[in-house]
C-alpha positions in Angstrom: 0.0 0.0 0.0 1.5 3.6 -0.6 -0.2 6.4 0.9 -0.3 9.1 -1.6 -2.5 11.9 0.4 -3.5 12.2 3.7 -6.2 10.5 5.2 -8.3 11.0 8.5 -10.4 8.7 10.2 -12.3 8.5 13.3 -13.9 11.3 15.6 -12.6 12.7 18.6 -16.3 12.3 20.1 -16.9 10.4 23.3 -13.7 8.7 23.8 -12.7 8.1 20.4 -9.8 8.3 18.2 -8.8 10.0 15.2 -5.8 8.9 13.0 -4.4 10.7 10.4 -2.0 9.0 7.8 0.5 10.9 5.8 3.0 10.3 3.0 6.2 10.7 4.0 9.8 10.1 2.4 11.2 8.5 5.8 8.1 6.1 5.4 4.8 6.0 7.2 4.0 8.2 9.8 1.0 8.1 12.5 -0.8 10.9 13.9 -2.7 10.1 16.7 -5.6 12.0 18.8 -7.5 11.0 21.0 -8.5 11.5 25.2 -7.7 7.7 25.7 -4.4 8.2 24.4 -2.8 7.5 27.8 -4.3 4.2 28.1 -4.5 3.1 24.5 -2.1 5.3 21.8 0.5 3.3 22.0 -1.5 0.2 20.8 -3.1 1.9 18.5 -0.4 3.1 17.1 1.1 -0.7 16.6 -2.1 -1.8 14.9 -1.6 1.0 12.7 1.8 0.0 11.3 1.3 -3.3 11.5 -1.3 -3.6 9.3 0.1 -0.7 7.0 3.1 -3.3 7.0 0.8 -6.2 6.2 -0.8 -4.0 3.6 3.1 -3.4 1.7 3.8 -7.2 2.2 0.7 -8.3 0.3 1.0 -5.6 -2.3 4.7 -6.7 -2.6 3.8 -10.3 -3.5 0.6 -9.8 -6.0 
């Protein structure tokens, strides 16, 4: 997968998160908001990559 633009998803409503995605020569970088970040960023964060990762891997090998 190569991210070309940014994109946004989530809300910061009621807990939730927002992640933004931008292009980036150094690679993939995450932008994360959200008022659980204390408790949960990090994680979220790692889901993030890894499926971006998994995403490369499978586009690598069609």
């Amino acid at each position: 997968m190569k991210i070309t633009t940014q994109a946004i998803a989530g809300t910061l409503e009621s807990s939730d998160a927002q992640v933004m995605l931008l292009p980036s020569a150094d690679g993939l970088k995450v932008d994360l908001d959200s008022s659980v970040f204390d408790q949960y960023g990090q994680h979220i964060i790692e889901l993030v990559e890894e499926l971006a990762n998994r995403c490369r891997h499978n586009q690598d090998h069609r």
